[in-house]
DRENDO-1510 file (C-alpha; in Angstrom, 1 decimal, always signed):
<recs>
REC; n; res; u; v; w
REC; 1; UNK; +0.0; +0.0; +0.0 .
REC; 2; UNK; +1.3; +3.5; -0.7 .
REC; 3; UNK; +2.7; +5.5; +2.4 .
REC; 4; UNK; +1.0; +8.7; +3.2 .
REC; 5; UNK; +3.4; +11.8; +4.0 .
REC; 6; UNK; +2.6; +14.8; +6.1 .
REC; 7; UNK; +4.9; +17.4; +4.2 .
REC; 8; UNK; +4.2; +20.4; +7.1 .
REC; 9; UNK; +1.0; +21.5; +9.3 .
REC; 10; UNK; +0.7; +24.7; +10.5 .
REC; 11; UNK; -2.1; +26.5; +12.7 .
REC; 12; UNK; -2.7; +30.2; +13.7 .
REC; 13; UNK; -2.5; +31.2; +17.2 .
REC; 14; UNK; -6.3; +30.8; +19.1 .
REC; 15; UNK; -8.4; +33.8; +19.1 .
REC; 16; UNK; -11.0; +34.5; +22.1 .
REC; 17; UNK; -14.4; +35.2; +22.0 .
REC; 18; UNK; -14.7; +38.5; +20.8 .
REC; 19; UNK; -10.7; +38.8; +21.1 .
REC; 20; UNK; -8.0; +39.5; +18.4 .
REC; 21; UNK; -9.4; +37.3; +15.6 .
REC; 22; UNK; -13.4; +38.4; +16.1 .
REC; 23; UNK; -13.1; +41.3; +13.2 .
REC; 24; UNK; -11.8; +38.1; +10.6 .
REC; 25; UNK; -14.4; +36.4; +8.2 .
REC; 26; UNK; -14.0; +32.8; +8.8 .
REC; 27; UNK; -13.4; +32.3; +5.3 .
REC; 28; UNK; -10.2; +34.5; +5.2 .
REC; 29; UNK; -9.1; +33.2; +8.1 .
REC; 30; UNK; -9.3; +29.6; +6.3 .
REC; 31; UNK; -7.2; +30.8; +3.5 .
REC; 32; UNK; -4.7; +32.1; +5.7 .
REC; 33; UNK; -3.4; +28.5; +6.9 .
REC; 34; UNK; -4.1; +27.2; +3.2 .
REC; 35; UNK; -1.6; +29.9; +1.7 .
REC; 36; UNK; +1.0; +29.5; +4.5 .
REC; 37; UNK; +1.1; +26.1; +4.3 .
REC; 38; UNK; +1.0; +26.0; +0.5 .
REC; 39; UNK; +4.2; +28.7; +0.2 .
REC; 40; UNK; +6.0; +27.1; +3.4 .
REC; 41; UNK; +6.1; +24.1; +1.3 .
REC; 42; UNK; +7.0; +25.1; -2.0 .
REC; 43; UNK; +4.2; +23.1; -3.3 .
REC; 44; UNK; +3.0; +24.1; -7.3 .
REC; 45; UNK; -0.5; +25.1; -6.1 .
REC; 46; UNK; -1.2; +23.9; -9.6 .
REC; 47; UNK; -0.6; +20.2; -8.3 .
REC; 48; UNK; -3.7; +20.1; -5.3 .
REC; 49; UNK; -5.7; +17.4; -5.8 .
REC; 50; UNK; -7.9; +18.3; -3.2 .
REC; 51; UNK; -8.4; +20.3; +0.0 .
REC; 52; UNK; -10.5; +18.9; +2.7 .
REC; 53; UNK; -12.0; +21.3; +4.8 .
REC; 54; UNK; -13.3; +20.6; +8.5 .
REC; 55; UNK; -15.6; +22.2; +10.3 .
REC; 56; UNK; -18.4; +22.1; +12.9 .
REC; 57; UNK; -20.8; +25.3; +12.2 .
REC; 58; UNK; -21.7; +25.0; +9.4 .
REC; 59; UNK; -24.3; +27.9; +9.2 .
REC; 60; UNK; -24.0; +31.6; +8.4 .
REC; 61; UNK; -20.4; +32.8; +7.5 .
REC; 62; UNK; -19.3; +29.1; +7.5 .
REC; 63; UNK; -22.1; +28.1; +5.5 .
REC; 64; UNK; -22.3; +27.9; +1.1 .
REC; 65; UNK; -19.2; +25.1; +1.5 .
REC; 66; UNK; -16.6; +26.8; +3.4 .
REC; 67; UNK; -13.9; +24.6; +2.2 .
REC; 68; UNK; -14.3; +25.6; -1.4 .
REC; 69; UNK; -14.9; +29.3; -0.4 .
REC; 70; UNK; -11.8; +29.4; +1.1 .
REC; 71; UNK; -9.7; +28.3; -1.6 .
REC; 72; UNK; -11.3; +30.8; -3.9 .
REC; 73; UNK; -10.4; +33.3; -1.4 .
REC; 74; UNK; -7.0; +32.1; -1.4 .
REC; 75; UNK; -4.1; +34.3; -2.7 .
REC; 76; UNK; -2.4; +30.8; -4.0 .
REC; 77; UNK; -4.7; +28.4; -4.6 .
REC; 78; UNK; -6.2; +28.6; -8.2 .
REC; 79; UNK; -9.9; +27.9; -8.8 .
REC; 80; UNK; -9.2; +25.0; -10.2 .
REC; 81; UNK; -8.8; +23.5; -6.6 .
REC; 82; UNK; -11.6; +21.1; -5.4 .
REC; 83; UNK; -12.2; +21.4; -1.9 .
REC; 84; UNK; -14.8; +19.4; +0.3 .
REC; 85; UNK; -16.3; +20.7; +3.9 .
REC; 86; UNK; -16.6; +17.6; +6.1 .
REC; 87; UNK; -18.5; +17.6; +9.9 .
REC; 88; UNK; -17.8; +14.8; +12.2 .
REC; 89; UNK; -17.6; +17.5; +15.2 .
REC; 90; UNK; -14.4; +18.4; +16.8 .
REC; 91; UNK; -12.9; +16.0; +15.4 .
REC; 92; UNK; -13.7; +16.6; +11.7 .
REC; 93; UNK; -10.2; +18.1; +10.8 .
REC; 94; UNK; -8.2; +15.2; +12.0 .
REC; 95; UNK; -11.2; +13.9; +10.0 .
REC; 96; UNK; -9.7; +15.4; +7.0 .
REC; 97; UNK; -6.0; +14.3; +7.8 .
REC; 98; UNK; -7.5; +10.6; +8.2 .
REC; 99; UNK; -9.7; +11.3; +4.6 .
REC; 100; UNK; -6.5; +13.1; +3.2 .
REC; 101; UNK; -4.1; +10.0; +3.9 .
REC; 102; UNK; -6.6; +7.4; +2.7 .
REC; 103; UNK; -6.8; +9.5; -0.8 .
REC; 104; UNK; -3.1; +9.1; -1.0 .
REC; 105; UNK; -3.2; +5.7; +0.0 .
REC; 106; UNK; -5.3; +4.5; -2.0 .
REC; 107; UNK; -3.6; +5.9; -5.3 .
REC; 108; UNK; -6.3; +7.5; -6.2 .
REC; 109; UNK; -4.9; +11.0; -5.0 .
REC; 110; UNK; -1.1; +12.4; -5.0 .
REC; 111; UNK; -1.6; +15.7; -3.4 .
REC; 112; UNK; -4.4; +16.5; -0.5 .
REC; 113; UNK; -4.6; +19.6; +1.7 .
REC; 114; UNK; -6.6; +18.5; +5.2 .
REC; 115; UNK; -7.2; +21.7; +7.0 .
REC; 116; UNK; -10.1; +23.0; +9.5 .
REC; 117; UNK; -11.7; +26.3; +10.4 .
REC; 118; UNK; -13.9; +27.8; +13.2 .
REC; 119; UNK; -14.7; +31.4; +14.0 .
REC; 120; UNK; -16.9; +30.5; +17.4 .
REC; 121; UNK; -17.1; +34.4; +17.9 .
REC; 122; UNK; -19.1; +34.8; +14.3 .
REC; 123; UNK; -20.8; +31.8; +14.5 .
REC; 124; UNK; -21.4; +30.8; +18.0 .
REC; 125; UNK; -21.4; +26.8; +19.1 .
REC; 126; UNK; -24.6; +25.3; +18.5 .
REC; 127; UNK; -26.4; +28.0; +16.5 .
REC; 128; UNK; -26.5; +26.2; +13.9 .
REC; 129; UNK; -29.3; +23.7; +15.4 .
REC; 130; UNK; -30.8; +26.7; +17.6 .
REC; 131; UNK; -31.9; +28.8; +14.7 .
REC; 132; UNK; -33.7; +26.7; +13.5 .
REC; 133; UNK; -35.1; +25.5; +16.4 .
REC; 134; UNK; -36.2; +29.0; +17.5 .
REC; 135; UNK; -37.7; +29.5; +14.0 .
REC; 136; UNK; -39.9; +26.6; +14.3 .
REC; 137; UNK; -38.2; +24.5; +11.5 .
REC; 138; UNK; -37.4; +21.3; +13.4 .
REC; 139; UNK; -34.3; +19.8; +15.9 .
REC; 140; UNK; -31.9; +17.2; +14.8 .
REC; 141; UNK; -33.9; +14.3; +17.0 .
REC; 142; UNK; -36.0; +12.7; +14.5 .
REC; 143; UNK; -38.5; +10.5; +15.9 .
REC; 144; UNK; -37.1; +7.2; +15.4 .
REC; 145; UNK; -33.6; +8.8; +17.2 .
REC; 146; UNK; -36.8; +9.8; +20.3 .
REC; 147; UNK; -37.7; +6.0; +20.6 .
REC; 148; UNK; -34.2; +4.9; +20.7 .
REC; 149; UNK; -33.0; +7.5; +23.3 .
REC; 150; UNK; -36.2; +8.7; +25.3 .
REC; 151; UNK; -36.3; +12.0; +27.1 .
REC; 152; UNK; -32.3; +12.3; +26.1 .
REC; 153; UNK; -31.0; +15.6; +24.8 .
REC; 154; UNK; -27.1; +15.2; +24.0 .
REC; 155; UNK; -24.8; +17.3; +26.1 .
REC; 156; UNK; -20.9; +16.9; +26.3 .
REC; 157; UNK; -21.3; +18.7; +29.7 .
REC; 158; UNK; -23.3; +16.2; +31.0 .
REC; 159; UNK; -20.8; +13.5; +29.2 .
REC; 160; UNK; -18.1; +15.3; +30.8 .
REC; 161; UNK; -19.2; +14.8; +34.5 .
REC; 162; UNK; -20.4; +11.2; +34.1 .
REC; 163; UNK; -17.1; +10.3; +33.4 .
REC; 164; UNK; -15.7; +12.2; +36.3 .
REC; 165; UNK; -18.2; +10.1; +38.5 .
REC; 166; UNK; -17.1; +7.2; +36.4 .
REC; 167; UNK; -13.8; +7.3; +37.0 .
REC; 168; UNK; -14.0; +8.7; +40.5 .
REC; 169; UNK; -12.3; +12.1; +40.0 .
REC; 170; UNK; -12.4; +15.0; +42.1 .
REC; 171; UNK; -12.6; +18.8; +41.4 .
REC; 172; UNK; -9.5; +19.4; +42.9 .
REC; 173; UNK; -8.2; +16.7; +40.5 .
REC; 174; UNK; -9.8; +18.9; +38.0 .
REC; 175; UNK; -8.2; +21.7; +38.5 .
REC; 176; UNK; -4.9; +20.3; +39.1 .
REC; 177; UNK; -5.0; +19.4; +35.3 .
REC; 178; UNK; -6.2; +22.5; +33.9 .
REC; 179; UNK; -3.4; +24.5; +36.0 .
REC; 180; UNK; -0.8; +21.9; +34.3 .
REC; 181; UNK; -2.1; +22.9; +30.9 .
REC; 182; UNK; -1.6; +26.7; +31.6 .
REC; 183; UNK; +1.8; +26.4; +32.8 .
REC; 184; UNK; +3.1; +23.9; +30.1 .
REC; 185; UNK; +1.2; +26.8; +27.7 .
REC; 186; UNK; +2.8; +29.9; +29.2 .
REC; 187; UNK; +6.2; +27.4; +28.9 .
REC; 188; UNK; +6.0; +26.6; +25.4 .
REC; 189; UNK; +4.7; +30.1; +24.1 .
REC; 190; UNK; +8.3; +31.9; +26.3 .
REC; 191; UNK; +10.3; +29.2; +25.1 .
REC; 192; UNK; +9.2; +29.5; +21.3 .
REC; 193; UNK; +7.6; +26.3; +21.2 .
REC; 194; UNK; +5.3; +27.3; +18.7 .
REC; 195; UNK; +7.0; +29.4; +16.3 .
REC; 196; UNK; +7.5; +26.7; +13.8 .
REC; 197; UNK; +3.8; +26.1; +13.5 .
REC; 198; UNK; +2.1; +29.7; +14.0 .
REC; 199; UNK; +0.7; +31.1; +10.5 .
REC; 200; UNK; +1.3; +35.5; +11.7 .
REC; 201; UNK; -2.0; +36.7; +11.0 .
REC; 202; UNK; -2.5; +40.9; +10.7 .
REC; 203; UNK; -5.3; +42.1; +12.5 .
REC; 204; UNK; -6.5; +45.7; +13.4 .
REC; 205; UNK; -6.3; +47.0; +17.0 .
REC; 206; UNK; -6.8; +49.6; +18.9 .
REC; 207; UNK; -3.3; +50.7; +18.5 .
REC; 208; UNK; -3.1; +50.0; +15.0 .
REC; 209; UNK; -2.2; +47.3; +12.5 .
REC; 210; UNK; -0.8; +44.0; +14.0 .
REC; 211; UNK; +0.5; +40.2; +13.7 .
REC; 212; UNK; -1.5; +38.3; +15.8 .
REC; 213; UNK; +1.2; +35.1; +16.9 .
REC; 214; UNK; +0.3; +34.3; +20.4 .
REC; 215; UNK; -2.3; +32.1; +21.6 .
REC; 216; UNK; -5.0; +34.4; +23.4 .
REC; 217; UNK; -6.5; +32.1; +25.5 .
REC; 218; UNK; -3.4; +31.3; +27.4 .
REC; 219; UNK; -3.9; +32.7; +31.6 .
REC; 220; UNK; -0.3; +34.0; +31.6 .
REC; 221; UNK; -1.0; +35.2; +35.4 .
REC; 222; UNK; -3.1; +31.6; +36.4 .
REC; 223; UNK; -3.0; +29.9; +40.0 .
REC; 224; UNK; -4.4; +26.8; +40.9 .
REC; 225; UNK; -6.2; +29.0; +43.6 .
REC; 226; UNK; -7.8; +31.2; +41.3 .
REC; 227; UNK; -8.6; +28.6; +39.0 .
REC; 228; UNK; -10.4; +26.5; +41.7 .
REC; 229; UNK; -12.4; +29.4; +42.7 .
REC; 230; UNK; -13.9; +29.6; +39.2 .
REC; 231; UNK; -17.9; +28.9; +39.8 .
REC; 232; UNK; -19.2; +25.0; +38.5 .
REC; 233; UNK; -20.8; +25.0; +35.4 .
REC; 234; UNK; -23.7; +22.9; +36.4 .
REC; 235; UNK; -24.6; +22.6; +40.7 .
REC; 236; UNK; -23.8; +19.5; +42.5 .
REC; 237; UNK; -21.1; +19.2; +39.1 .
REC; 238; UNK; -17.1; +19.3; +39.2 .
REC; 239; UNK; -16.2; +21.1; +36.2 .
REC; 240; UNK; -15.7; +24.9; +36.1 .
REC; 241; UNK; -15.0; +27.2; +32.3 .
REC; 242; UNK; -11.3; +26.8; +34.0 .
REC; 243; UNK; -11.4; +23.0; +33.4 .
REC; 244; UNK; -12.7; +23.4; +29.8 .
REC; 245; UNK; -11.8; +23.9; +26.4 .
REC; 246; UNK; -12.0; +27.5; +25.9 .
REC; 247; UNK; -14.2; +28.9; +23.0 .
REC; 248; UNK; -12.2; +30.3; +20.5 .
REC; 249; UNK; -11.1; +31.1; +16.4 .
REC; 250; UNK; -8.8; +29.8; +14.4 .
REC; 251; UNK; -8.0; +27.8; +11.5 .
REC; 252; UNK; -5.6; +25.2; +10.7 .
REC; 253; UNK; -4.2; +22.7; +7.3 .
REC; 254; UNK; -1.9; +20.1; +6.9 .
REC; 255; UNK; -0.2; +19.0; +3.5 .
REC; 256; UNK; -0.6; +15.2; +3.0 .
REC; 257; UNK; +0.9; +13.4; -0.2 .
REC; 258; UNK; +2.6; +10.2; -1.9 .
REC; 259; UNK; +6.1; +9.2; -2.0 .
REC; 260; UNK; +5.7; +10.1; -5.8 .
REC; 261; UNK; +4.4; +13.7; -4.9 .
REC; 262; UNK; +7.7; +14.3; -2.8 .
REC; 263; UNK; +9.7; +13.1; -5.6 .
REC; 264; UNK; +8.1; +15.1; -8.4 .
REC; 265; UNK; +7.9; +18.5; -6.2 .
REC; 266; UNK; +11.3; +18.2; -4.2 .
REC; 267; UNK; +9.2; +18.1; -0.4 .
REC; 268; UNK; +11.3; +16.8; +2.5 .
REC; 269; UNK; +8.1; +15.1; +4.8 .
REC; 270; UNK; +7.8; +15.3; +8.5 .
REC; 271; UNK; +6.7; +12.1; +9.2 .
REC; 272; UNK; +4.3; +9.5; +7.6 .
REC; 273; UNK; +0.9; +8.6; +8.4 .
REC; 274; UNK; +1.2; +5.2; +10.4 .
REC; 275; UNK; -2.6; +4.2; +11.7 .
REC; 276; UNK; -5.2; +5.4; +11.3 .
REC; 277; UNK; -8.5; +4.2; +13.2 .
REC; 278; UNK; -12.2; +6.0; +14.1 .
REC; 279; UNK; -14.9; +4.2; +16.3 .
REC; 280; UNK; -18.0; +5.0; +18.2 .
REC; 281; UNK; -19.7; +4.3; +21.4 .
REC; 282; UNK; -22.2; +5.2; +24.2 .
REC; 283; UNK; -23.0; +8.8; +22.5 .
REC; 284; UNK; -24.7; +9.7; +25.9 .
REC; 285; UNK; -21.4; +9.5; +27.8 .
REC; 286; UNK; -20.0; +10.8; +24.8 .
REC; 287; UNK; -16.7; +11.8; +25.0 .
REC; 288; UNK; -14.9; +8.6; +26.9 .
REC; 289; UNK; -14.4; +7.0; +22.8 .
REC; 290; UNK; -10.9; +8.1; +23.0 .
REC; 291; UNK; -10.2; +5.4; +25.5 .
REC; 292; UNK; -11.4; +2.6; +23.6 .
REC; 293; UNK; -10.1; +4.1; +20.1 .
REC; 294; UNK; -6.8; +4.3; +21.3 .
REC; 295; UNK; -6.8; +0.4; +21.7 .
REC; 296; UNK; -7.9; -0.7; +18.6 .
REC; 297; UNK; -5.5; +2.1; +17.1 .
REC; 298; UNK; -2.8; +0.6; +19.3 .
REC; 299; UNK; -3.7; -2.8; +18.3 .
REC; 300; UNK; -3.6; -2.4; +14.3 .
REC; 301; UNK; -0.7; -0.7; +14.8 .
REC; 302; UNK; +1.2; -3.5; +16.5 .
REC; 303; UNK; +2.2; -0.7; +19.0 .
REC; 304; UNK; +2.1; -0.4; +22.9 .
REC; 305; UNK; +1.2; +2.7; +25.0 .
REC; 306; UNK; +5.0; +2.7; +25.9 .
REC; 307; UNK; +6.0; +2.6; +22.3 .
REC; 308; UNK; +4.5; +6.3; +21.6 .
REC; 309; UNK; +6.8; +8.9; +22.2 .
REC; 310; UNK; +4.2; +11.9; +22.8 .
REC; 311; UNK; +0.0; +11.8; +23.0 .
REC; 312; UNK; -2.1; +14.8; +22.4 .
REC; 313; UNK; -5.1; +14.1; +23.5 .
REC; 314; UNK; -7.6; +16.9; +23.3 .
REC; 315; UNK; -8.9; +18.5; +26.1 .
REC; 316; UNK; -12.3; +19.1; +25.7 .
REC; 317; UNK; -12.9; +19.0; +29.7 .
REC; 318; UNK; -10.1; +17.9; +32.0 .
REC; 319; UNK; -11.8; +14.5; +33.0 .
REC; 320; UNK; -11.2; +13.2; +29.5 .
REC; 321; UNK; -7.9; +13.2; +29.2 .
REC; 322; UNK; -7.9; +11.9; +32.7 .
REC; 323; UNK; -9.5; +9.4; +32.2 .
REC; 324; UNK; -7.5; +8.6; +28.8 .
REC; 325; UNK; -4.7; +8.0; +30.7 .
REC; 326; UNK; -6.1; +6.3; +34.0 .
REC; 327; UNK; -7.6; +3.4; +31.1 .
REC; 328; UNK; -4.0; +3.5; +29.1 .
REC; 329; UNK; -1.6; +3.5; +31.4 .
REC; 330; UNK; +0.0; +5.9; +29.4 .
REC; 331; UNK; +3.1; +8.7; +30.8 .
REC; 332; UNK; +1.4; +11.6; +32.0 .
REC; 333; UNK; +4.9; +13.7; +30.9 .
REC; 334; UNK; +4.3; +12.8; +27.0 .
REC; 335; UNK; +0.6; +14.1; +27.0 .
REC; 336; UNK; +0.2; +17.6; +26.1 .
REC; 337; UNK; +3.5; +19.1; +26.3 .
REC; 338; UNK; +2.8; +22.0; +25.0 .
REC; 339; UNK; -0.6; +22.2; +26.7 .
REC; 340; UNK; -3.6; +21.7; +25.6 .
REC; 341; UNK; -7.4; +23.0; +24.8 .
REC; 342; UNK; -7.8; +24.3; +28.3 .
REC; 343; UNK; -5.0; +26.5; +27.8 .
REC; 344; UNK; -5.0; +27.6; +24.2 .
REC; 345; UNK; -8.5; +27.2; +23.1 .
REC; 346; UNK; -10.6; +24.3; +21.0 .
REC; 347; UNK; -11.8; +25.8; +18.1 .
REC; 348; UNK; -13.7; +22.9; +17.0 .
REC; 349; UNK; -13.5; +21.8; +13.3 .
REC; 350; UNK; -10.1; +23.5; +13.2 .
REC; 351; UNK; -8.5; +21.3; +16.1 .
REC; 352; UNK; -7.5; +18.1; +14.0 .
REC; 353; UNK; -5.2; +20.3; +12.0 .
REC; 354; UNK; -4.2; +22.0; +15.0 .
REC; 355; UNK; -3.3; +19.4; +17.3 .
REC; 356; UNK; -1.4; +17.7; +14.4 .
REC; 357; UNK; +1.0; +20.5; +14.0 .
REC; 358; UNK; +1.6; +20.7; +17.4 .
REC; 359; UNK; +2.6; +16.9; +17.7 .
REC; 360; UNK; +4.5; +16.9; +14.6 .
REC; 361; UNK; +6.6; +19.8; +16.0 .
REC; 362; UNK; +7.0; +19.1; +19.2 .
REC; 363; UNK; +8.2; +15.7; +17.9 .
REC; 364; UNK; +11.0; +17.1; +16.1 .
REC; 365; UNK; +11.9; +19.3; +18.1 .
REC; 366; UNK; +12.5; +16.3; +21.0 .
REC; 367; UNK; +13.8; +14.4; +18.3 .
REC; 368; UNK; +11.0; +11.8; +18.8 .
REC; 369; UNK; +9.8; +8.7; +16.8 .
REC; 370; UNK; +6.0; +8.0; +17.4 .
REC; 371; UNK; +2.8; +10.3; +18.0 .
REC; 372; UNK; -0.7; +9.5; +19.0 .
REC; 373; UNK; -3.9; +12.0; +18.4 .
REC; 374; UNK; -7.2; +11.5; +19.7 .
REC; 375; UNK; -10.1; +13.7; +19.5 .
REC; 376; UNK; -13.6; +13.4; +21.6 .
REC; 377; UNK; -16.2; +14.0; +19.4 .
REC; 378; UNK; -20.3; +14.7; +19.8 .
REC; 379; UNK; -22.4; +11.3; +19.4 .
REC; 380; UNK; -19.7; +8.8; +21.4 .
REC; 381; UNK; -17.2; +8.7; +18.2 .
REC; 382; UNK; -13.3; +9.3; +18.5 .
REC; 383; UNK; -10.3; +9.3; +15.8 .
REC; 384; UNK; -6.7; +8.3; +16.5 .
REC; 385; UNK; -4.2; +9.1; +14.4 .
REC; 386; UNK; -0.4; +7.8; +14.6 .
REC; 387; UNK; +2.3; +9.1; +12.9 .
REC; 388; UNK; +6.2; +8.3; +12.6 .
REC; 389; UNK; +8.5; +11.0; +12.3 .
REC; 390; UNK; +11.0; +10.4; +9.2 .
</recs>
């Protein structure tokens, strides 16, 4: 079978709600990533087969096929690029490395663009369903989903704290985690961790014209006292916004292609695509999938736990990737280096692509073989990606 290559991945630093990103059309902010990937690689745009576009709201600004908008918005790209928009929730970028790869390895595809965008400020989680709603066109729960699930209305916060009552987690447990993803954040932003991956994007302030570079969600000044004083999101619950992803903007890609691709173009790859693997379960616990995925990723790979060099796992709420590595066994020192969603924000359909260029860099810049990826996602499904650095 042909070997799939990641050539680079790159990601622009997370925008708050409202924050430094707010006053970017999503769609611009899309073909931001695609042209810095495209020029970082020296790729002939000419030579795309395809760019595969995640993302979660697809309504609104995000709405018309974002993926293809994107790449006619692109300053590279020519219009003869296809592009698809894919959803499979947060995890539909990694969605589009794991679709990009399997193009590639099939044969049927040389060069593939997997990328993911998400302006949560400009079109807010969930509004997607509520507008509707409000306007009297219908919900998503059909009733044959009603008779199947009675009286159940999906919610990752109430996924979230059954598997902190699962697993038998405390809040202070909670919080311990999320103040370990701020200071391995503030670390890796100081120490330049991220430069290799951050797309500069130039924003208007206050004070004038601007590069935005540094993740905005990051609590540069964060205690574990302050953080466990935050108020819980639900009573009688555990989690807190300080123990959660943080909304937020940004945008993401990732250049997959064959061993024929490198050749005709002159690309040096990263790393190769090793595994990959997606699988469902309970969709009212939701977001505990990872666990399970991860061992059948594990076990087509031929690969133990130990054998991975460094896991991002994405923290959607602290308790999952606490309870990732309570069912693992895996090092708590390889997961997250650089911190994670809690720190730097989760801007869904763009967090596949983001996480990935985070692992592949942080992997070469350890000098590391193996990484492992795994993304919760809404209705009890999870991907996991492995990749081998070359």
């Amino acid at each position: 079978m042909p070997t799939a290559y990641i050539v680079d991945a790159v990601r622009t630093a997370g925008g708050r709600r409202g924050g430094r990103l707010a006053g970017i059309h999503p769609v611009d902010l899309a073909a931001a990533s695609l042209d810095a990937l495209v020029a970082r690689s020296g790729i002939d745009p000419a030579g795309i087969d395809d760019v595969v576009m995640g993302c979660v709201g697809q309504g609104g600004e995000q709405s018309m096929q974002v993926g293809r908008n994107a790449v006619l918005a692109s300053k590279l790209l020519p219009q003869s690029t296809p592009a698809v928009t894919i959803d499979r929730q947060c995890g539909s970028s990694q969605q589009a490395i794991q679709f990009a790869a399997q193009a590639v390895m099939s044969g049927t595809q040389d060069v593939v663009i997997a990328a993911g965008i998400e302006s949560m400020t400009r079109v807010p989680m969930g509004s997607t369903a509520m507008f509707h709603m409000k306007e009297g066109l219908g919900m998503y729960k059909s009733p044959g989903l009603e008779a199947k699930y009675p009286g159940i209305m999906w919610s990752q916060f109430v996924g979230a704290e059954m598997i902190v009552k699962k697993h038998g987690f405390t809040k202070d447990d909670l919080d311990a985690f999320a103040f370990a993803s701020q200071q391995k954040a503030i670390a890796a932003t100081q120490g330049g961790a991220f430069a290799g991956e951050i797309v500069p994007i130039e924003i208007e302030t206050p004070e004038g014209a601007a590069q935005h570079t540094v993740d905005e969600g990051i609590r540069f000044d964060a205690t574990l006292e302050a953080i466990a004083a935050v108020k819980l999101l639900q009573p009688g619950g555990t989690l807190t916004a300080a123990t959660s992803s943080q909304i937020c903007d940004g945008s993401s890609a990732a250049l997959i292609v064959s061993e024929e691709a490198l050749k005709r173009y002159g690309l040096t790859p990263l790393a190769r695509v090793h595994t990959l693997t997606v699988s469902a379960g309970d969709p009212v616990i939701m977001l505990e999938e990872p666990l399970f995925a991860t061992d059948k990723a594990l076990k087509r790979a031929g690969l133990s736990i130990d054998d991975i060099d460094l896991y991002e796992v994405n923290e959607a709420f602290a308790s999952v990737p606490l309870a990732w590595l309570k069912h693992t066994g895996a090092d708590p020192a390889r997961l997250n280096v650089n911190g994670g969603a809690i720190a730097l924000g989760h801007p869904l359909g763009a967090s596949g692509t983001k996480l990935m260029a985070t692992l592949l860099h942080a992997l070469k810049a350890r000098g590391k073989k193996y990484g492992l990826q795994t993304m919760c996602e809404g209705g009890g499904v999870a991907n996991v990606t492995i990749v081998e650095m070359v």
